[in-house]
N, C-alpha and C positions, 0 to 999 in steps of 0.2 A: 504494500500500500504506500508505504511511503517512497520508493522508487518511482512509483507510476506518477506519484506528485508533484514528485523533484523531473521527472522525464515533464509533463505536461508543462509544470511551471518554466524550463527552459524551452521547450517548444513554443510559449506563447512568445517568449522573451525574442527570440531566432526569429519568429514571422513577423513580430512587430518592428525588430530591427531592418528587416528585409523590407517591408512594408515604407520604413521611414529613407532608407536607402535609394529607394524607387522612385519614394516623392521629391528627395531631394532631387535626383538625377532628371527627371521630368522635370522639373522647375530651374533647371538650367538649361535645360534643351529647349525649356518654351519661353522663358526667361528672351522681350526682346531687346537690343541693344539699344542704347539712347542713341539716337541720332546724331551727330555730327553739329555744332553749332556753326550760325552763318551770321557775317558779320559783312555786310555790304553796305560802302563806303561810295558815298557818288558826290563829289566835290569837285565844284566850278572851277575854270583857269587851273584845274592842276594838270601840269605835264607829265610825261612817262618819264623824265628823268630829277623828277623835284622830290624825290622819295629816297631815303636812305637805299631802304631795299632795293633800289631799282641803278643806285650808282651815286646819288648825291652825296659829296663831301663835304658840303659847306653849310646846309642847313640841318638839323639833328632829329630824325621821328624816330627816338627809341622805340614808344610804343608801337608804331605802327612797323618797325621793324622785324618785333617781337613775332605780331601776331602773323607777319608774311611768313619769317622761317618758319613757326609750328605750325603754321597750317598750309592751306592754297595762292598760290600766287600768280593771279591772272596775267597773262602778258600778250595775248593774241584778242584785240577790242575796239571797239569808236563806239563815237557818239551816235546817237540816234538821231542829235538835228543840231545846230549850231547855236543853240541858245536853251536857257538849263531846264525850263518849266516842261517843253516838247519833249528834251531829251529825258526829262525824269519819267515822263508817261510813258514811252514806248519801252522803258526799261520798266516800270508799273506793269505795264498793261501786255507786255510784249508783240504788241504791234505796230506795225509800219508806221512812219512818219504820216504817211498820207492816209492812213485809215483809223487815227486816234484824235479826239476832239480837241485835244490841247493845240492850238497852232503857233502859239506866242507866248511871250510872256505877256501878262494881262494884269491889269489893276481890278479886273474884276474875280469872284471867286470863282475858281476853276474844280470842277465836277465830273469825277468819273461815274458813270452811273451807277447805281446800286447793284448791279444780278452782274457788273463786269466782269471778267473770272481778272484776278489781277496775283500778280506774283505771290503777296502777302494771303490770300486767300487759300492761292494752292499749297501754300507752304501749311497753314493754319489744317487745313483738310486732312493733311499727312501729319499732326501732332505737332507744331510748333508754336510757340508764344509769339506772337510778332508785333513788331511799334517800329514805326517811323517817327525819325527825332528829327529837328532841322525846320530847313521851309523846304517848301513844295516846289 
């Protein structure tokens, strides 16, 4: 009697461990990776060589140098239209210069429609926090 005790009491112990083994193991296989963070920088009059990262010696952007080595460092790009409000929509909105409403810069308040599918949107869709900081 008392064997079959000690046998049953480690058997529960054995499947339960087994049990807890499995859950762990599934829950690192389902377990999904956090995403990559994005950090896009859209700034007027800057050149391809006014950046540390990019060859500048005379002007100093630690930070922004920082964040080029650890992560991605675009180098093949242009603008979307010669002036910043157009170029920030088609970079928003990813469309054509000539099929997004922004055409100018404008004193008046500028309006992407509400149902537009816009960068920030698809990004939000796929789990991301997003805000736009600056002007428009």
């Amino acid at each position: 009697m008392q064997k079959r005790r000690l046998f049953s009491l480690t058997s529960v112990i054995v499947r339960l461990s087994i049990a807890w083994l499995i859950f762990l193991a599934l829950s690192f296989v389902t377990a999904k990776e956090r995403p990559p963070n994005i950090v896009l920088i859209l700034a007027d009059d800057l050149g391809y060589g006014d950046l540390g990262c990019f060859g500048q010696k005379v002007l100093k952007t630690p930070r922004l140098d920082t964040m080029a080595k650890e992560g991605i460092k675009l180098t093949q790009f242009y603008a979307g239209c010669t002036v910043c409000a157009p170029s920030r929509s088609v970079l928003l909105t990813g469309k054509h210069m000539g099929r997004t409403v922004v055409r100018g810069n404008s004193t008046k308040p500028i309006v992407i429609k509400p149902r537009q599918h816009t960068l920030a949107s698809v990004l939000k869709k796929a789990g991301y926090a997003t805000a736009c900081v600056g002007k428009w």
